[in-house]
N, C-alpha and C positions, 0 to 999 in steps of 0.2 A: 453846192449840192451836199446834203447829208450821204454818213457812209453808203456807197451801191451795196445792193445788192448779191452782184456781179461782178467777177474781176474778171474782164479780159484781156488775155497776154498774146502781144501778135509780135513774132520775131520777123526784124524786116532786111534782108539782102536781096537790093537791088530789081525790088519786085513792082514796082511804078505801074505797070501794065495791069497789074491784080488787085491795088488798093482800093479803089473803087466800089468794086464788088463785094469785095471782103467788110466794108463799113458800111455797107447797101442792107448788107443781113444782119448787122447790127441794130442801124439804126429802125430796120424793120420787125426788130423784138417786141413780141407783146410786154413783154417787162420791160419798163424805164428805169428802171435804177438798175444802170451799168456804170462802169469805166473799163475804158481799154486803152489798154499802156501798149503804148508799140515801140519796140527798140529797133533803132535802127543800126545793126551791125556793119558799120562802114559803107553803107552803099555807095559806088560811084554813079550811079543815077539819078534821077530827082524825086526820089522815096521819100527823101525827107523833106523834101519841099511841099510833095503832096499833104504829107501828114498833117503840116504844118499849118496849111491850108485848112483841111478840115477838123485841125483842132480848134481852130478860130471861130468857124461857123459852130461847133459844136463841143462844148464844154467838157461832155464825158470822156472826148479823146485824148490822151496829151504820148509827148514825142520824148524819146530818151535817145539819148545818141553815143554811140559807144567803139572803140577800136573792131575791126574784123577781126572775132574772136572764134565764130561759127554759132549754128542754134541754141547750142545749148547752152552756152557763157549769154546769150540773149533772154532765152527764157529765164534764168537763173536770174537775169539782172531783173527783168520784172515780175517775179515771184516774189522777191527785196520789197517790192514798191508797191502789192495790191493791198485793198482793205477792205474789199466785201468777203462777202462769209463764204461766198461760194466761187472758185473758180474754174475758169474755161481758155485750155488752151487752143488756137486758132492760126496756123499758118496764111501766111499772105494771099496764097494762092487757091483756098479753099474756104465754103462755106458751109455755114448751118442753117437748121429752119426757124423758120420767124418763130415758132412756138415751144424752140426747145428749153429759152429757159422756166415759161410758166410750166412747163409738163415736166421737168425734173427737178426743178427748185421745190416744187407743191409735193411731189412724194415725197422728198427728202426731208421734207420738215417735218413730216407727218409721221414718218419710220425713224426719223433721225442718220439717216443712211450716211456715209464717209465717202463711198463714189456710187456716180449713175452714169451706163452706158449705154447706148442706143446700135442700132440697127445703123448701116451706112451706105451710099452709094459711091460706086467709080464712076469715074467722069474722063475722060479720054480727050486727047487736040484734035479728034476728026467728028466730034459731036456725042460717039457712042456713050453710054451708061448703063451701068452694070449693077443692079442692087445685091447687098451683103448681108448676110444675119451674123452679128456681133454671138459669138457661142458662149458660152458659160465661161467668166474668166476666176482662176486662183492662181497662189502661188507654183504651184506644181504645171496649171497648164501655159500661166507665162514663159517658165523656165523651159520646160517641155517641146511645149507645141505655137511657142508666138512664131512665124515666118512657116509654118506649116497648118493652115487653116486657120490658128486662131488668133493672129493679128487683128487688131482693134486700133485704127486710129485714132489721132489727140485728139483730135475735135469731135467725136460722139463721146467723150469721157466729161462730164465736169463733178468736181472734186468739193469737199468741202475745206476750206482754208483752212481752219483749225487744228484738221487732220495732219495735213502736209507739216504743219508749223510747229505742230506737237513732237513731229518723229522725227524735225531738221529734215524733208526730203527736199533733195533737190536735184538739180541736173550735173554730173559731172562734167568738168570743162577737160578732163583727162580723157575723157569718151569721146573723141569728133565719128564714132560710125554707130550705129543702130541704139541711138540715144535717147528714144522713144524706148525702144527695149528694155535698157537699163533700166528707165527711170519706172518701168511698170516690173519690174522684177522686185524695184525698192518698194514699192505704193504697197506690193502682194505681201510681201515680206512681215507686215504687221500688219496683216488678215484686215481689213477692212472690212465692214459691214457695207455688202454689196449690192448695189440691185442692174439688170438687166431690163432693157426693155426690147428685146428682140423683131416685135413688129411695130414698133415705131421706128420711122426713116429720121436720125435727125442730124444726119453731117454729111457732106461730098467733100470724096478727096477726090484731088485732080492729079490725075497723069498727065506728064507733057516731057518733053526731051531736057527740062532744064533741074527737074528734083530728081535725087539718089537714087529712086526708084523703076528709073526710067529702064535701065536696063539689069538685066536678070543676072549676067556676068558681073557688072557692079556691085550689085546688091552683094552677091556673093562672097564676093572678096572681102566686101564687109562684114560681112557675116563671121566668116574666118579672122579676121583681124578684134571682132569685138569678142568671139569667144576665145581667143588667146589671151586677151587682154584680163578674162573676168575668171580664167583660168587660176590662179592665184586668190581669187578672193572667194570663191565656194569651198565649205570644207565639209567633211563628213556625207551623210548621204543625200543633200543639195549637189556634192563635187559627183556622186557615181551619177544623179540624174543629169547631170552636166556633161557628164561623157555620153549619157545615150542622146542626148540634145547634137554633139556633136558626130555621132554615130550618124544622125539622119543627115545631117549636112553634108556626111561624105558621100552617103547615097547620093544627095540631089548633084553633088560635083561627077559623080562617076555618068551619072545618067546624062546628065547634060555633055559629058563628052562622048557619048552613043550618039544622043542625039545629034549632036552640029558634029559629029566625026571628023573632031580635032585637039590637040593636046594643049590648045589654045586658053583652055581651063588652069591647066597645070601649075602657073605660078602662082594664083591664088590660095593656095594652099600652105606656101612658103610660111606665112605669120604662124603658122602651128608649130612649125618644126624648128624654126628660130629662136624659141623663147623654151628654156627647160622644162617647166613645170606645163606648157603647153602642149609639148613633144610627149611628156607621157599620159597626159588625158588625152593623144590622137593615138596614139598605141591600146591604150584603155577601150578607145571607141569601135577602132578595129576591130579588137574580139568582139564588141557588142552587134557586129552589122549583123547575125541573124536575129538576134532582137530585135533591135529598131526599121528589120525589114517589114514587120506586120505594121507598126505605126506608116510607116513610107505608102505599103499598099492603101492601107485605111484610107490616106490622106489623097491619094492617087484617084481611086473612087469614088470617092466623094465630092472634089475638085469637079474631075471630067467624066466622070458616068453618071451622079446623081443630080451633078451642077449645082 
């Protein structure tokens, strides 16, 4: 096959149950010139037997195998290995629509755009689904407002390779918690030429008990541990909107211990005040909680009163 099109990057831990589906909506692309490199990060499953299976019947798939390192040492490794012009990150457990890459490749060529992101649906283990409008994404509302309305998952994003490759982006393997976050904090960082497709549906993430997301106390903690971590690398007035970023997060940890009316929250909070330079952006953010109370309400409203 001459260079794809399309790269597509599917990181695989022990996902046997979702491969399936996952190459179903591939192979169901209006556009033929793909590849999708699937790394298999350790699975003790038969992930990679699967793979292996259907990269035999089918040429554009192929298997990379590699230590458990977590997602993001996985995408990293096949970011390394794509050679279409355009790519598409894809979790195991989640799909896109058969027409998303003729409907973003075809703008993009036309604009010359660097990322396109689409509109998304939730997808629930009891059948439910929940559709999403992808909101206007930049650098300020990544840093800002990603995990307070304007989260954008991987798979309604595809990028152009050129872009990524030009800036060195890639995924840090120092990052194991909101590593989607990071890496769209880097993509913003060097202002891409953007486009939004708001009413077009082109990706389902899946809830289920087994990804990070699953629970809201998880999530959190990671939350807390990645903005410690990134504590250190913001400087100037990125680090003050970093503190109102962490401002909101202490809202959502105080409300949620109203809510389940218990101190049960309380250790997640630990990664801030552990690490020096962290402990004074959560002091910082402290004063900021009447600020960042009007974003908390905004986000509140909008959630559960306008839906």
């Amino acid at each position: 096959m001459d260079k794809p099109l399309v790269s597509v990057v599917i990181p695989c831990y022990n996902q046997s149950a979702f491969l399936a589906k996952a190459f179903l909506c591939l192979q169901q692309q209006t556009v033929r010139e793909w590849e999708c490199i699937v790394v298999d990060d350790g699975s003790s499953d038969d992930s990679a037997a699967i793979v292996g299976r259907y990269a035999r019947a089918d040429s554009r798939i192929h298997l990379l195998q590699k230590e458990n390192g977590g997602s993001a040492s996985a995408r990293d490794m096949g970011l390394e290995k794509v050679q279409g012009q355009y790519l598409q990150f894809l979790d195991a457990d989640d799909t896109i629509a058969p027409d998303k890459f003729e409907k973003q490749v075809h703008i993009m060529q036309q604009e010359s755009f660097d990322l396109c992101y689409t509109a998304f649906c939730n997808e629930y283990d009891d059948g439910r689904k929940s559709p999403a409008i992808s909101y206007p994404l930049s650098f300020n509302r990544v840093v800002l407002l990603w995990g307070m309305g304007a989260s954008t998952p991987i798979n309604s994003f595809l990028y152009r390779t050129a872009f990524l490759k030009q800036h060195n982006i890639h995924f840090s393997t120092q990052c194991r918690f909101r590593e989607d976050w990071h890496f769209h904090i880097n993509v913003f960082s060097y202002h891409p030429k953007t486009l939004a497709l708001p009413e077009y549906n082109g990706a389902t993430y899946f809830h289920h008990t087994g990804n990070k997301t699953s629970s809201y106390l998880k999530m959190q903690e990671g939350n807390f541990i990645f903005m410690a971590y990134m504590c250190r690398r913001f400087k100037g007035w990125t680090k003050a909107l970093w503190c109102l970023r962490i401002s909101e997060e202490v809202w959502m940890w105080l409300m949620r211990m109203v809510k389940y009316r218990s101190l049960a929250a309380l250790p997640t909070i630990k990664p801030m005040y552990q690490d020096s330079s962290a402990c004074v952006s959560l002091i910082l953010a402290v004063c900021l909680l009447p600020i960042s109370l009007g974003s908390m309400l905004y986000y509140y409203v909008k959630k559960y009163v306008l839906g």
